[in-house]
N, C-alpha and C positions, 0 to 999 in steps of 0.2 A: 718213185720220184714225183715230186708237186710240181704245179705249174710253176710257180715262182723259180726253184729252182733249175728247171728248165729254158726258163728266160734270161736268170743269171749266168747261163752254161752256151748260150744262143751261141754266142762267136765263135768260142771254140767250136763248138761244134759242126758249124758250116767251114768252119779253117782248120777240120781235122786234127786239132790239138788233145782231144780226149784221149781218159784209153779204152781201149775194147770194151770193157766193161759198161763205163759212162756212155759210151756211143750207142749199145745196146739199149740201157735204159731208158734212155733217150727215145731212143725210136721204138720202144714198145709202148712210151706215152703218148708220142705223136701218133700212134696205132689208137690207142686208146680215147684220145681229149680232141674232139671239137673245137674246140677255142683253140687249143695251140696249133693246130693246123691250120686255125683261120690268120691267127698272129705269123704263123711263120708265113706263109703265101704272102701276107700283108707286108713285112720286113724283105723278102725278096724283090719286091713290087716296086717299095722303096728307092732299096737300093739298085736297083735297074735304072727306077726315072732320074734319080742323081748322076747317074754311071754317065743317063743319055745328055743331060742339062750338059755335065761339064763337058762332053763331046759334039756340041751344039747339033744335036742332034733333033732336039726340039726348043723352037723357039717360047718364049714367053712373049704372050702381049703386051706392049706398054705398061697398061692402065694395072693391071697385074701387077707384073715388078713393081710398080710406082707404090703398090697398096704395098707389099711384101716389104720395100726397102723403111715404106712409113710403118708398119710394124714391128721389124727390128731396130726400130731409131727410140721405138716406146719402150722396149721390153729388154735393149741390153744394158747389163752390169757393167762394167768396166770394157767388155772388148769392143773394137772397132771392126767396123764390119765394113767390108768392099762395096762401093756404088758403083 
């Protein structure tokens, strides 16, 4: 299994949707590749700090959000985004 395909496979595979098979594969690359163990630590990390955001668990400083809310006011297509 490549790396690409194993970032394509990411979700299911931490939401247990593979089969035996794929889950094995899986973790004989994460055995084997550097980078995917560093991307997948970094994708759990993630979504940890999101988990904690929406649980105000950690605040943002102003001046932060204030950049963050003016970055996404630059960069969205069509959707509107919560201030």
């Amino acid at each position: 299994m490549e790396c690409k395909e194993v970032v394509d496979l990411l979700i299911d595979y931490l939401e247990h949707r593979l089969t035996p098979l794929e889950h094995k594969e899986i973790e004989a690359h994460f055995e084997a590749c550097a980078e995917c163990q560093t991307f997948l630590r970094t994708y759990n990390s993630t979504v940890t700090l999101i988990r904690d955001l929406r649980q105000d668990k950690i605040q943002i400083p102003e001046p932060v959000k204030e950049r963050l809310q003016e970055f996404l006011k630059q960069h969205r297509s069509d959707r509107t985004y919560v201030q």
